[in-house]
C-alpha positions as CSV (number, residue, x, y, z in Angstrom):
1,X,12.5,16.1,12.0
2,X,8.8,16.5,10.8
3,X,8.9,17.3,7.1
4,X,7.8,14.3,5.5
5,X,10.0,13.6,2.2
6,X,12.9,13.7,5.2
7,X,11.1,11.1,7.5
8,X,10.5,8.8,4.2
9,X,14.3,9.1,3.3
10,X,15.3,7.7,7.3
11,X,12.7,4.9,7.5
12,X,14.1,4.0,3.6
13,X,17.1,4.0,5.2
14,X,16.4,1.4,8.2
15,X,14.7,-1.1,5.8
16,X,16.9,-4.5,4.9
17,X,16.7,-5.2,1.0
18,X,18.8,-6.1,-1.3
19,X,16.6,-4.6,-4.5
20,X,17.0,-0.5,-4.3
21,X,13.7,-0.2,-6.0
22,X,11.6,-0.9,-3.1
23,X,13.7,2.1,-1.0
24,X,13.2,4.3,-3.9
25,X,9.4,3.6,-3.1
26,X,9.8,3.6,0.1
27,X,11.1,7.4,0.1
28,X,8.4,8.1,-3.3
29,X,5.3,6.6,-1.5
30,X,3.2,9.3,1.3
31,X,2.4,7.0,3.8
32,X,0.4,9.9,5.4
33,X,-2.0,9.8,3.0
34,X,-2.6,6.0,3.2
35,X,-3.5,6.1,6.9
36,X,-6.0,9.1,6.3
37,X,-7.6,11.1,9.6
38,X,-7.0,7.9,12.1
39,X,-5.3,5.2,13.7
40,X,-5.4,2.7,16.5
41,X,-3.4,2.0,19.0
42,X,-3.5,-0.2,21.7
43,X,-4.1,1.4,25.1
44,X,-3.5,-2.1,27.5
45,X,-6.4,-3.8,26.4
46,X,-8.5,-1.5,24.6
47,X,-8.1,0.3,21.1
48,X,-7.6,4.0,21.3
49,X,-8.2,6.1,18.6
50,X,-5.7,8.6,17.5
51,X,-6.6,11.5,15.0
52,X,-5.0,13.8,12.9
53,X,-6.9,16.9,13.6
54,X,-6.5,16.0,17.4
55,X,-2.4,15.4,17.5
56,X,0.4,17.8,17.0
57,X,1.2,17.8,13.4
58,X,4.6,16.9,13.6
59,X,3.7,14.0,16.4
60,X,1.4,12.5,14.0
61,X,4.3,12.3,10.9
62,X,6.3,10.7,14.0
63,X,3.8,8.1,13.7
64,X,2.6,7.7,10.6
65,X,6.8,6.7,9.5
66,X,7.3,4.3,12.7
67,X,7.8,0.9,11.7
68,X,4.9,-0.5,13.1
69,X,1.7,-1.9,11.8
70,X,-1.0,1.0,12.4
71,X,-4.5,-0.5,12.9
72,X,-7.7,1.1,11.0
73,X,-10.3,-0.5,11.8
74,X,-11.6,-3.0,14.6
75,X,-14.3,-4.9,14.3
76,X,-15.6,-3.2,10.8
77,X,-15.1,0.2,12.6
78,X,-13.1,2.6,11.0
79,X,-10.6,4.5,13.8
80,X,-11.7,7.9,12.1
81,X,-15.5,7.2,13.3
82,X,-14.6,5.5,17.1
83,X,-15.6,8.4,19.5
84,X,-13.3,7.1,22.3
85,X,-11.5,3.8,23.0
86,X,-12.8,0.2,21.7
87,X,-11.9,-3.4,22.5
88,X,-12.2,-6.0,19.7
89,X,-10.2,-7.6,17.2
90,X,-8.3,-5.3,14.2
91,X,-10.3,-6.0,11.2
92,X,-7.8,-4.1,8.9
93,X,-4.4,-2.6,9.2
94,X,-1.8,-0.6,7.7
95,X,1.5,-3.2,7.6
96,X,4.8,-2.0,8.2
97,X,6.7,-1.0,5.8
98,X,9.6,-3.7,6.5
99,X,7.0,-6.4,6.3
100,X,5.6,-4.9,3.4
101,X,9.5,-4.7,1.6
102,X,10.0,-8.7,3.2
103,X,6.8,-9.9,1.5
104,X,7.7,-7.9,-1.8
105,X,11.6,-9.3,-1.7
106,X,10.6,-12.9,-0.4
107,X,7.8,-12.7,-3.8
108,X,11.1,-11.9,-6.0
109,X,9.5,-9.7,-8.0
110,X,11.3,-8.0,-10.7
111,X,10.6,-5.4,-13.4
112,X,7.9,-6.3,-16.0
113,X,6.2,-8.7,-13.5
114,X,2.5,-8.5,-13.4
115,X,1.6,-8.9,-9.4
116,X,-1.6,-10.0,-7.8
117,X,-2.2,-8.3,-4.4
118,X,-4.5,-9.9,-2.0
119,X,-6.2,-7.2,0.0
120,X,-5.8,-3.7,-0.6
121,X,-6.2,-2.5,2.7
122,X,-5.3,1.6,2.6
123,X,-3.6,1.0,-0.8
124,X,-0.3,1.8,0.5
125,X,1.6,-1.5,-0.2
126,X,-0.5,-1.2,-3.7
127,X,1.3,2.6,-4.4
128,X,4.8,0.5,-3.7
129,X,4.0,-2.2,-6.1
130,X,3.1,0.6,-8.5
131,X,6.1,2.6,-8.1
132,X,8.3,-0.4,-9.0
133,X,5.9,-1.7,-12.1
134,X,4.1,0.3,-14.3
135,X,0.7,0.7,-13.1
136,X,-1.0,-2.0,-15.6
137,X,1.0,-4.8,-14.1
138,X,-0.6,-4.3,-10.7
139,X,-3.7,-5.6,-9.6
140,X,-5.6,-5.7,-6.6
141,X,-8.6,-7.5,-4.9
142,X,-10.1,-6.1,-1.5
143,X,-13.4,-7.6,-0.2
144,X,-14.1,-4.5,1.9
145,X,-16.3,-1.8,0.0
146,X,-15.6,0.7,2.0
147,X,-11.8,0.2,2.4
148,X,-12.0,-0.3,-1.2
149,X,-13.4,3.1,-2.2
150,X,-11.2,4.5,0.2
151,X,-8.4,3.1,-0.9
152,X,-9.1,3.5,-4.2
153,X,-9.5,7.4,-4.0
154,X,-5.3,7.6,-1.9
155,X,-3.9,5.3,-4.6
156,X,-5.5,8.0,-7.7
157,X,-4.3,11.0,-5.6
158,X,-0.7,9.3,-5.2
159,X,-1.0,9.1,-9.1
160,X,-1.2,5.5,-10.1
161,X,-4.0,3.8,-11.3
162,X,-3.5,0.2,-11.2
163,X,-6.6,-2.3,-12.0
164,X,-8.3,-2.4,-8.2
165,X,-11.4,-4.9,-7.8
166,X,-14.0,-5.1,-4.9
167,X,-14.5,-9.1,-4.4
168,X,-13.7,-12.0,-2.2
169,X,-9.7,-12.0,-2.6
170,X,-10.0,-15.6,-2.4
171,X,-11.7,-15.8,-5.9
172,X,-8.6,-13.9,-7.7
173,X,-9.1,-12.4,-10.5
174,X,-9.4,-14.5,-13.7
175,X,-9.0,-11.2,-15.9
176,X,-6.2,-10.5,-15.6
177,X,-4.4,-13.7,-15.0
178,X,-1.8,-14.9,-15.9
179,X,0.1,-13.4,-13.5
180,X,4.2,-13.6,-12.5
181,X,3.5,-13.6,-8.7
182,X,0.4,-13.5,-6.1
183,X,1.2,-11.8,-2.7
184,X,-1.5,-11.9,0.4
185,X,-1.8,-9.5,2.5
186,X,-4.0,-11.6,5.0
187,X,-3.1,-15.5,6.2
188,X,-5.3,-18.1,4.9
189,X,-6.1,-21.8,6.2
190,X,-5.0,-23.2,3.0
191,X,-4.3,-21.9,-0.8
192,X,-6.9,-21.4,-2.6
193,X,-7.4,-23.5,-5.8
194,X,-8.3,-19.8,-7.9
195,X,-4.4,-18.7,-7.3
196,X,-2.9,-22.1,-7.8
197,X,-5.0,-21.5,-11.2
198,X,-4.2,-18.0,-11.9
199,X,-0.4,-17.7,-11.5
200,X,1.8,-19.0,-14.4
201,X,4.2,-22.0,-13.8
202,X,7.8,-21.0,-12.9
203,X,5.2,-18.2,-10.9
204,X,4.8,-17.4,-6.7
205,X,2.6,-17.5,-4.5
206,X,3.7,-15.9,-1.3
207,X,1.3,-15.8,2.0
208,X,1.1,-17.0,5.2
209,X,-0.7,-20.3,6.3
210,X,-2.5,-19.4,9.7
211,X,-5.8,-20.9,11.3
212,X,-8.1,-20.8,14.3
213,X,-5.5,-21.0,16.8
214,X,-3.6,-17.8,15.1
215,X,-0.1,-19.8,14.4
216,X,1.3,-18.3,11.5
217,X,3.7,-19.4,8.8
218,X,5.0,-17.2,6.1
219,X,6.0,-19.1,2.6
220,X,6.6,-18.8,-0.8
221,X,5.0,-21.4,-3.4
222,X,6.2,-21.8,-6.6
223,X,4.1,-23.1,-9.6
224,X,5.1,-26.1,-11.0
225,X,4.5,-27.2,-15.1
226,X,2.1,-29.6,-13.3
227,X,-0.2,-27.4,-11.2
228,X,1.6,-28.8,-8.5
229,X,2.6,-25.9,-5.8
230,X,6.0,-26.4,-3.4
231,X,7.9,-24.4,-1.2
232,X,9.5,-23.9,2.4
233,X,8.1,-21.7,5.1
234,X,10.9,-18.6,6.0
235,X,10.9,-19.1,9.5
236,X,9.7,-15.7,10.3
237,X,8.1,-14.5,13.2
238,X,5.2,-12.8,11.3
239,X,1.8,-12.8,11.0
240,X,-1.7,-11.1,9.4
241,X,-5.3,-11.0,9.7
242,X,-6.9,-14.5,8.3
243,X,-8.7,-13.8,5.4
244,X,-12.6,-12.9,6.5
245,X,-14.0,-16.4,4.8
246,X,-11.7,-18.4,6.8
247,X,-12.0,-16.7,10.0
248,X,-13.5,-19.0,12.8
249,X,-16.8,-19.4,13.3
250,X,-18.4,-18.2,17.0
251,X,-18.3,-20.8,19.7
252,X,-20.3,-21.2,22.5
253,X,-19.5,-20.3,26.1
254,X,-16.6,-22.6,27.1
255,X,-17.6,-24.7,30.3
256,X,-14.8,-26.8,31.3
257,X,-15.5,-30.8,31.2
258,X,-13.4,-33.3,32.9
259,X,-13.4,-36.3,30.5
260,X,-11.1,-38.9,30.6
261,X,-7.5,-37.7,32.1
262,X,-3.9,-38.7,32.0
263,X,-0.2,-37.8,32.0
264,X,0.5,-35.8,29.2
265,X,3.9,-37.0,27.4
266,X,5.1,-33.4,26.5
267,X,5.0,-29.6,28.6
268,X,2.1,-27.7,27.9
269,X,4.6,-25.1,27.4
270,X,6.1,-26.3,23.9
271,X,3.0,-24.1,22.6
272,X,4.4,-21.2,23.7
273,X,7.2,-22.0,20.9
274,X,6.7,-20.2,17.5
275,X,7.1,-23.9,15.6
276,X,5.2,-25.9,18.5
277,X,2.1,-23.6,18.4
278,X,1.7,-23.7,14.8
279,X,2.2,-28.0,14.5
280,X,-0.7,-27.7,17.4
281,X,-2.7,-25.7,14.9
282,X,-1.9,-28.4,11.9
283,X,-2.7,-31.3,14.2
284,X,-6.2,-30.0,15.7
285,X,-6.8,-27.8,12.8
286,X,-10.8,-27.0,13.6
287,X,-9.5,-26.0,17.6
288,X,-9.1,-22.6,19.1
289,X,-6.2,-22.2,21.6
290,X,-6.7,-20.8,25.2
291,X,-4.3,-20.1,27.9
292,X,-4.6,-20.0,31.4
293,X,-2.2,-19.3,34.5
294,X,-2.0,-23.3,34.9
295,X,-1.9,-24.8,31.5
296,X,-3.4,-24.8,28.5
297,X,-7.0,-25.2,26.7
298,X,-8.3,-26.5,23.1
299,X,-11.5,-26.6,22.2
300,X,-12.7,-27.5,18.8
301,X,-15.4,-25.3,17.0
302,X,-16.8,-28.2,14.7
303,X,-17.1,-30.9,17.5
304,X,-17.1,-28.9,21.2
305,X,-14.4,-31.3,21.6
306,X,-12.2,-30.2,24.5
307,X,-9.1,-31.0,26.3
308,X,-7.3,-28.5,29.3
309,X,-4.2,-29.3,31.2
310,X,-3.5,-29.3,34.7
311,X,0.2,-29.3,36.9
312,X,0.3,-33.2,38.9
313,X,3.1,-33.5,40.7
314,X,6.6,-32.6,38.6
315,X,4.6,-33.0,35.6
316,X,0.8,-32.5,33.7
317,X,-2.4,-33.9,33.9
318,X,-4.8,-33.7,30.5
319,X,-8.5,-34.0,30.8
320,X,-10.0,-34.6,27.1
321,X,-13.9,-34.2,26.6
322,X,-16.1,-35.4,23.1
323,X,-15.1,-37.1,20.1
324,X,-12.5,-36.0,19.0
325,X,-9.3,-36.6,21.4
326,X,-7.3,-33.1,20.5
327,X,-4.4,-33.6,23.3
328,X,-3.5,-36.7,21.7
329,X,-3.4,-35.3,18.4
330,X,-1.2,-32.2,19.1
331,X,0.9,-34.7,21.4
332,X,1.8,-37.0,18.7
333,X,2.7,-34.0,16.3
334,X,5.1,-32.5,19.3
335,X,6.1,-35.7,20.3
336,X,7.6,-36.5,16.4
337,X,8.6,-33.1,16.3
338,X,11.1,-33.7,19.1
339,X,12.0,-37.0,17.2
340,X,13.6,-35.1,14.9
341,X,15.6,-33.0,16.6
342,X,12.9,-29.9,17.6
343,X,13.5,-28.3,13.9
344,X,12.8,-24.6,13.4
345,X,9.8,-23.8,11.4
346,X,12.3,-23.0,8.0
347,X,12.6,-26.8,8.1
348,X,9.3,-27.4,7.0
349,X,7.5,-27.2,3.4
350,X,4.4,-27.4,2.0
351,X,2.7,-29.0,-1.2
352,X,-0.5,-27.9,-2.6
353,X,-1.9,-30.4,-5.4
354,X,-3.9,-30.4,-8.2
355,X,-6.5,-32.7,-7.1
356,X,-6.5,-30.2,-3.9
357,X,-4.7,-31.8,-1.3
358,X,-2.6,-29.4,0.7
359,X,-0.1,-30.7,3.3
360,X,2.8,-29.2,5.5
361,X,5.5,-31.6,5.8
362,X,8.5,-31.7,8.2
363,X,12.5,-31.6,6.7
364,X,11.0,-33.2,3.3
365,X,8.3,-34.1,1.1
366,X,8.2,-37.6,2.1
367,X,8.8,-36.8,5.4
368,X,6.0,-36.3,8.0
369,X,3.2,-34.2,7.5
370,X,-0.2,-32.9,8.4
371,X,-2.9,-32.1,5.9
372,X,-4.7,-28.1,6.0
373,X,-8.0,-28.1,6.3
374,X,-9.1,-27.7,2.3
């Protein structure tokens, strides 16, 4: 099967939704025309560029309507200007199309809604919106000039015109707001006060909290009368790109430091766990996360704090180095994790206020919680 309209009927077909609209734009939107002359795809540990004018036609429709998330750019380089494979880290992406309908479902958007997207990207999860809602309810922020004019030039040639602004995402846009629902299309450290500000009460805001250690949570807010944000996390497995202004900043060269050293109370290994690695990341919030064949390693980009494990016996060793003591932090948020009862991450919620604290909290609002980083 290589003719296109076909291929967009059977991946239609293999998305869960309960709203037809987002199949009908599913088998409407071209997603050939949103990934352009290039993709990446991994190649062990290296990047290798694929392009159209290089692959069998009907190979490259094969890939373009996979279900996957096609990278298109690493490190600020387009995959239609890499001359031969690249490492790095993906710097821009074309989501797939079930994360894109999960997002769009999980937003609860509904006709006559007007929709703030956070990052264009290719525009093709822009041309969805716009297929459901007429064209002036969509807008759509990317901070990437180039993906920007790109995308702007797909979306026209799909036929929609929505309003589409190059600026930091992060900002919003005031213009236009009010608006019915905010969706991101890259994770962010905490919400940002702009699209508490921006979307109306009874409105949703619907991201994913990540951080420096590359955890990932994807909820849903909803705006209360009172500025006051709430909502649970979905539990999902998920993740996206942290927005560019809340990436980490670079770290030296790590040189291992031996510090004070204990037992550890917990196994190293709980960070492996979707829910454990992300409570690491809201209890050390300013650390990066390394593994190793023998444990584990944090070091934290404000301080140089460190802390590595070690096996000892039946059980772990931790050495912790500087001022801040990061085992002991990401032990006591496992430790009362396992208190109550090792709950998956759809047990936990978050509540952003108006005077800007932000905090994830475990089972219930006045139950345990950890503060983002605002």
């Amino acid at each position: 099967m290589t003719d296109p309209a076909d291929l967009r009927r059977q991946l239609a077909g293999t998305i869960p939704t309960a709203d037809p609209a987002w199949r009908h734009a599913l088998q409407s939107v071209p997603r050939e025309l949103f990934l352009g002359d290039a993709l990446f795809r991994l190649a062990g540990t290296q990047w290798e560029p694929v392009h159209r004018d290089q692959t069998d036609p009907g190979e490259w429709l094969r890939l373009v309507y996979q279900d996957t998330t096609w990278v298109t750019q690493i490190d600020g380089v387009n995959a239609a200007d890499a001359c031969g494979p690249m490492t790095g880290r993906p710097t821009s992406s074309s989501t797939l199309p079930s994360l894109i309908v999960r997002m769009l479902d999980l937003a609860g958007i509904r006709d006559g809604d007007k929709v703030l997207e956070i990052g264009t990207g290719t525009g093709y999860s822009t041309a969805i919106l716009c297929d459901r809602l007429a064209d002036e309810r969509v807008f759509s922020v990317e901070n990437d000039e180039g993906l920007a004019a790109a995308a702007a030039d797909r979306i026209h040639t799909a036929g929609h015109h929505p309003t589409l602004i190059t600026a930091d995402g992060l900002a919003g846009h005031k213009d236009g707001a009010e608006y019915d629902a905010l969706i991101a299309t890259c994770a962010v450290r905490h919400i940002p006060p702009a699209w508490l500000n921006q979307v109306r009460a009874g409105g949703t805001i619907t991201t994913t909290i990540s951080g420096w250690m590359f955890a990932s949570g994807l909820i849903r807010l909803t705006v209360h009368d009172d500025g006051t944000a709430t909502g649970r996390f979905t539990g999902d497995q998920i993740g996206y790109m942290l927005a560019r202004p809340h990436e980490r900043p670079p770290r030296p060269t790590y040189y291992q430091h031996p510090g004070h050293t204990r037992p550890t109370r917990v196994n190293p290994a709980l960070l492996d766990d979707w829910t454990g690695h992300f409570l690491a990341q809201l209890a050390a919030p300013s650390a990066e996360l390394m593994n190793t064949t023998s444990g584990v390693i944090l070091v934290d980009v404000a301080t140089g704090s460190q802390a590595w494990t070690e096996p000892a016996g039946d059980g772990w060793h931790v050495h912790q180095h500087g001022p801040l003591n990061l085992w002991d932090q990401v032990e006591n948020a496992l430790t009362t994790w396992q208190s109550a009862g090792s709950l998956p991450q759809s047990d936990f919620g978050m509540t952003a206020e108006p005077d800007g604290t932000q905090r994830v909290w475990l089972d219930a609002p006045d139950g345990p919680s950890w503060d983002l980083p605002v």
